[in-house]
Each structure stands twice: as C-alpha cells, then as structure tokens.
N, C-alpha and C positions, 0 to 999 in steps of 0.2 A: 735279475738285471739291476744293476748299480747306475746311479747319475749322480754324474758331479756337477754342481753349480757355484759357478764364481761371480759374486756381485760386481766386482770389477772389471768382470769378461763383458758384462752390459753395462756397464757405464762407457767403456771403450769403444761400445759398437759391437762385441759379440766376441766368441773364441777365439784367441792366434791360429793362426791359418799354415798348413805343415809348411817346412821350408821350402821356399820355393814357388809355392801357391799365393792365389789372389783371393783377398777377404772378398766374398759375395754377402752381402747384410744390405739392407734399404733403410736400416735406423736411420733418423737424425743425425746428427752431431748433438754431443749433449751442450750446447748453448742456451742461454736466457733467451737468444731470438728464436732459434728454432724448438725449442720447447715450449716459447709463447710462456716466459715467466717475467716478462718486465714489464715494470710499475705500468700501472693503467688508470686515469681518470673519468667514471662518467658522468655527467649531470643526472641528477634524480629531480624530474619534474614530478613537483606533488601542486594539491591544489592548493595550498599555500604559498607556492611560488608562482604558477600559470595563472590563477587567477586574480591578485592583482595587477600583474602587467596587462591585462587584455582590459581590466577595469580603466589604468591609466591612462593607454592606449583611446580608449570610447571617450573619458571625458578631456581628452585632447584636441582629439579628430571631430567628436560631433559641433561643440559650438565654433568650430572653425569652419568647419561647412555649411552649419546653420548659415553663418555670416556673409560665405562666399555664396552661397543658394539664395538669400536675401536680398545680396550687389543685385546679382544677376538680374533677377528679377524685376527690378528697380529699373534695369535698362529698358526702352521704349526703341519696338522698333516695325515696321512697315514696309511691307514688301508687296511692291508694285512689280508684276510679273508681265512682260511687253515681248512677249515671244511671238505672238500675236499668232499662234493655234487657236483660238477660240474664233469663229467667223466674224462676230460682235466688236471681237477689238478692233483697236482706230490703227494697228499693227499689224494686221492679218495682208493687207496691200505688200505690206513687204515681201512677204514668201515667194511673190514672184519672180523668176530672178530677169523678168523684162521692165520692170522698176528702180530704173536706178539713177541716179541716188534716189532713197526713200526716206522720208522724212514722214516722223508719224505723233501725233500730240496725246496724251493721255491726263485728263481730267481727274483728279483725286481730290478727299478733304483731312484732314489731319483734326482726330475726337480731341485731339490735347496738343498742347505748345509743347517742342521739344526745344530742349535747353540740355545746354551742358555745364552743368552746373558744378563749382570747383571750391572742394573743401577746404584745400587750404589756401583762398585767398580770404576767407573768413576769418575777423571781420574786418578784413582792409579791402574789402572789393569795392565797395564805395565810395564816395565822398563829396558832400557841395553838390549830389545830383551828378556825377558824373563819377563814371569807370577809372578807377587810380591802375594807373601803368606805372613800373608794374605793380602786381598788385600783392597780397599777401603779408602774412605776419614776419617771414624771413627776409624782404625784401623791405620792409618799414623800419627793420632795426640793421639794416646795412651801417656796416662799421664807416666812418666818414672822420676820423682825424686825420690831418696831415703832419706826415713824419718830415724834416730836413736835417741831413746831417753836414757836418764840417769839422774841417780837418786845421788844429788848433796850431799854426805855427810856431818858430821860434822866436817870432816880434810877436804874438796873440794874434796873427792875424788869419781869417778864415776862411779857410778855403772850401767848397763847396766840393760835393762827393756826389757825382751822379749819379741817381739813382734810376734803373730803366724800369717803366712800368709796362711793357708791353712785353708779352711774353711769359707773363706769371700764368695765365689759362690753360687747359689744357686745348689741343687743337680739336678735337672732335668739337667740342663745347663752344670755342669760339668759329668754328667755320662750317658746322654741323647742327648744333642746340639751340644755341640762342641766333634768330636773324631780327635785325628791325621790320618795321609793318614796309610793304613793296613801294617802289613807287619813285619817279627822280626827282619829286619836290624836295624843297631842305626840309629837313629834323623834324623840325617843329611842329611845320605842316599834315606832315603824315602823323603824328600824335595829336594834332588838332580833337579837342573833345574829350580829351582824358586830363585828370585832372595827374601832380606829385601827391608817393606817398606823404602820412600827416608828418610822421619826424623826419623827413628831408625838408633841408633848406633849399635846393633848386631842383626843377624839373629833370627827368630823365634826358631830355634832350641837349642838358649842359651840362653832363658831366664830363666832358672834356670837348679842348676846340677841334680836334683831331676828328677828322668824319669818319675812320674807321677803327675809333675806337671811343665811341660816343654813341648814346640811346643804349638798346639791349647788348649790343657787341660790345659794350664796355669790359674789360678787363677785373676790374675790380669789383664790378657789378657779379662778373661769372664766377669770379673765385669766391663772394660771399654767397650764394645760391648753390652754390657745391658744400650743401649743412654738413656738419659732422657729427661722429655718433655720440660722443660722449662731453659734456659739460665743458670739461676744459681743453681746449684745442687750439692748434696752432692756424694760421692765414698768410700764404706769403703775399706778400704786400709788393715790394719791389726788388729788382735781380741788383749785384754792383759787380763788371764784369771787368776781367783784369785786364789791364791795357796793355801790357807787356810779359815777355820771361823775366826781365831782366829786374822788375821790381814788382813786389809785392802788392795784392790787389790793396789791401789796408794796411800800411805798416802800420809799425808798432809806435805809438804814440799819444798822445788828449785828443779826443773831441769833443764837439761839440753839438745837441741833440735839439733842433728845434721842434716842438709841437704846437700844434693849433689844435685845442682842447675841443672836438666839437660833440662824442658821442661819450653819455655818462652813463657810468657801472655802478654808481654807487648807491643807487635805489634796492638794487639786489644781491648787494656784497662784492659785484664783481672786481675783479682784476686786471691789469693794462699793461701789456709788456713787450718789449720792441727789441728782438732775437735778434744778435749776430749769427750767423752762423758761416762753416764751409759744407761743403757736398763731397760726396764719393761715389763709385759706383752706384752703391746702391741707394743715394738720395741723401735727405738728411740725416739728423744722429735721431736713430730707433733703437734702443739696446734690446729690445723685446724681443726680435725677432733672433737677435743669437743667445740669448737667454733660453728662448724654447728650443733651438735646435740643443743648447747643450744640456738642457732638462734630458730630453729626448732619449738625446746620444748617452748621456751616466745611464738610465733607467735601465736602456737597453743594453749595454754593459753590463750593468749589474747582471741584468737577469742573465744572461750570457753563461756567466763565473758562475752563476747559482745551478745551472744548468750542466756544468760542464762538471762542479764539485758532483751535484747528485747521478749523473752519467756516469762520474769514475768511481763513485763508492758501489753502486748497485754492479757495474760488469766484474769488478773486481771479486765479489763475494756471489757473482754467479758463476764464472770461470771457476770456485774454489767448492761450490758443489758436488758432493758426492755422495750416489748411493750406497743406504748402509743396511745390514741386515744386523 
C-alpha cells in the first residue's frame, strides 16, 4: 500500500475534495492568529525587579503613616455617654416616655485643657498680649499696594479707568469660607480684643468702607489666602469691564500707572508686576495646558504609526508562511 503526501494539501487545510464534494477538515486556517504565532510580550518579574519596588513602596508608606498615626494620636478626645441605661445616670429619668420634656444635667471634669491649636498661625498668632486677626504668616504678608490707572489724552489729560474690585473671589470663599465674627454691632466691635497683623498698616476692620466687603469678607484679603503652589504666581487684583460693543474695553493708546509703594520684595529678590491681560473661555493665558494635551496627542500618534508599521510587517510575513518539507 502506497501514500501520498502533499505538504501543501496541509497548509491548505487538507486534500481537494472530488468534484462536487464538501472539504470535511476542523484544521485552523493557517494564520498568525489562529496558529497563535504573533509577537508576544511578557514581563519577567525577578527579585531584582519585585523587590525594590515593595522596598520603595515600605519607605514611602511607612513614615507617612508614622505621621498620620502620630496626628492622630495627638487628638484629645472624651466621650460623655447620656443614654442614661445605667440607673446611676442623672439621664436614666428620660427613658420614660411619661417625662416630657426631660431635661437632664451631667457633671464631668476634663484631666487636660483642650485647645485647638493652629500651626499655621505660627508665629503671628500673637501679639501686644492679644490674638492678631487674622492671624498667620500668609495673612501678615498680604500684598497691600495700590494700583491706579489712566488713560493719557490727546491734551495729557487723565482720565481714570475703573477699576472693579469686587468680584475677583471666588463665591464659595466669599459666601461660604471666610464669614466675619456674628453679631449686628459695627466691625470694630465684634473684633474688639484682637489686635492687626505686625506689617499691616490698619486693622482688619478698615480695609475697605464698604460693609460687605470689609473685615474677613474682604475680597482682596480672600484672594491673597487662596496661596499658590509655586514661587512665582500671579493675583487678580482688580476686573475692568467693557462698557460697551461699540468700543473697545482699553483702546489703543498711553497711559498712565499710578502706585502707592507699600509692600517690599526686595529683602528677598522679589519681583512686582502689574498684568494686563484679556480672558477666553477658558480663563487667562495658560499655554500649559495645550502644550500637554499636544505632548499627549504626538506621543500617542506616534505610537500609533509605530504600531500600525510593526502590525503590517509581522501579518504580511505571516500570510506568506509556508510549510516546507
């Protein structure tokens, strides 16, 4: 008995089938996917990889917990339990529900003063014997120059550019954050006992004559207490809002920049700078933010084309596979 065998009868999937007839075969297709021949990456964890990340990971985590287990701990707290299930408590009269109203008094003594004690008003929490409102190191070096501008005619004469200072905060912060101490006496009154921080020249209570936007609800007060993250940063100061379509909020023209010198940079190099600027959808000018999205956008591009070249080199020379004897 004779057999024939054609290597190319199994690459195709098996014999031609007589005329007429249907190929019965369960092979594959001979494909890269169905033969499970296409490129494969897997990570090789050894203990030169696993274990410093678990080491990194430990001295990350632990003294950050140290820290926060520390906080914790530091908190003081007492818990007076007035359920009055015990027959003994001066609260157990209430259970009844033929007592009503019940009013019930409970005697305690406190081993230690509790205080809430705030780090960063250190060291501007005091001063002269009295509590500085407000108080703190961010709140002592509040920015305090006054800007005016004007608008240089065609005789030099100047005209005044309004400038609106209400409305630079944000609203949570002005109607949510900061409130003054309660009360319907004037300003003053209700700060009675606190002294100004040391480098302001007037009390929190004059910072402006306007009553709702003077003491903590100050505007300029909220927008300097909103710190930023990095050294140098910007503060809007004041809005200048266009009067009309028909002319330009600033044309085009001289003016003229008055300041009243009051708050100095130059003990620590700093710098002093007074932005024009316009707005757009999305706020002022931040190039940052489309810089990253077009980082983003090429990178993943790229990879794309890189993806797309090594996809079509690998099918192409898998499609051109064949069995040889």
């Amino acid at each position: 008995m004779a057999m024939n065998y054609n290597a190319k009868d199994e690459v195709d999937g098996g014999p031609p089938c007589p005329p007429g007839g249907t190929a019965k075969t369960r092979r594959p297709d001979n494909t890269a996917f169905k033969q499970q021949r296409l490129p494969a990456w897997q990570p090789i964890l050894t203990a030169g990889t696993v274990l410093p990340t678990f080491f990194i990971i430990g001295l990350i985590f632990i003294p950050i917990g140290i820290g926060i287990f520390v906080t914790s701990n530091n908190i003081r707290e007492i818990e007076i339990d007035y359920t009055g299930t015990d027959p003994s408590s001066p609260c157990n009269k209430c259970l009844s529900p033929n007592v009503t109203p019940c009013v019930c008094t409970i005697n305690f003594t406190l081993e230690q003063s509790f205080e809430n004690p705030s780090k960063e008003c250190e060291p501007y929490r005091r001063n002269e014997d009295k509590p500085i409102a407000p108080c703190g190191a961010i709140a002592n070096s509040m920015f305090n120059d006054t800007l005016e501008l004007f608008q240089v005619g065609n005789a030099s004469d100047l005209t005044p550019i309004p400038l609106k200072k209400k409305g630079i905060a944000w609203w949570t912060d002005k109607n949510v954050k900061f409130r003054n101490p309660p009360g319907t006496d004037p300003l003053e009154e209700r700060f009675k006992g606190t002294t100004k921080p040391v480098n302001w020249v007037k009390p929190v209570y004059m910072l402006d004559s306007d009553e709702d936007n003077n003491g903590f609800i100050n505007e300029d007060f909220i927008v300097w207490m909103r710190t930023a993250a990095l050294p140098t940063f910007r503060k809007l100061y004041r809005l200048i809002e266009r009067k009309n379509d028909l002319h330009p909020t600033l044309p085009a023209g001289r003016y003229y920049l008055n300041i009243t010198y009051n708050y100095p940079v130059h003990s620590f190099d700093g710098r002093k700078r007074m932005i024009l600027s316009t707005i757009s959808w999305m706020g002022g000018k931040n190039p940052f933010l489309g810089i990253a999205y077009i980082t983003i956008g090429s990178i993943s591009f790229l990879l794309g084309v890189v993806l797309l070249v090594i996809n079509h080199k690998y099918r192409n020379s898998s499609n051109t596979a064949d069995i040889t004897i």
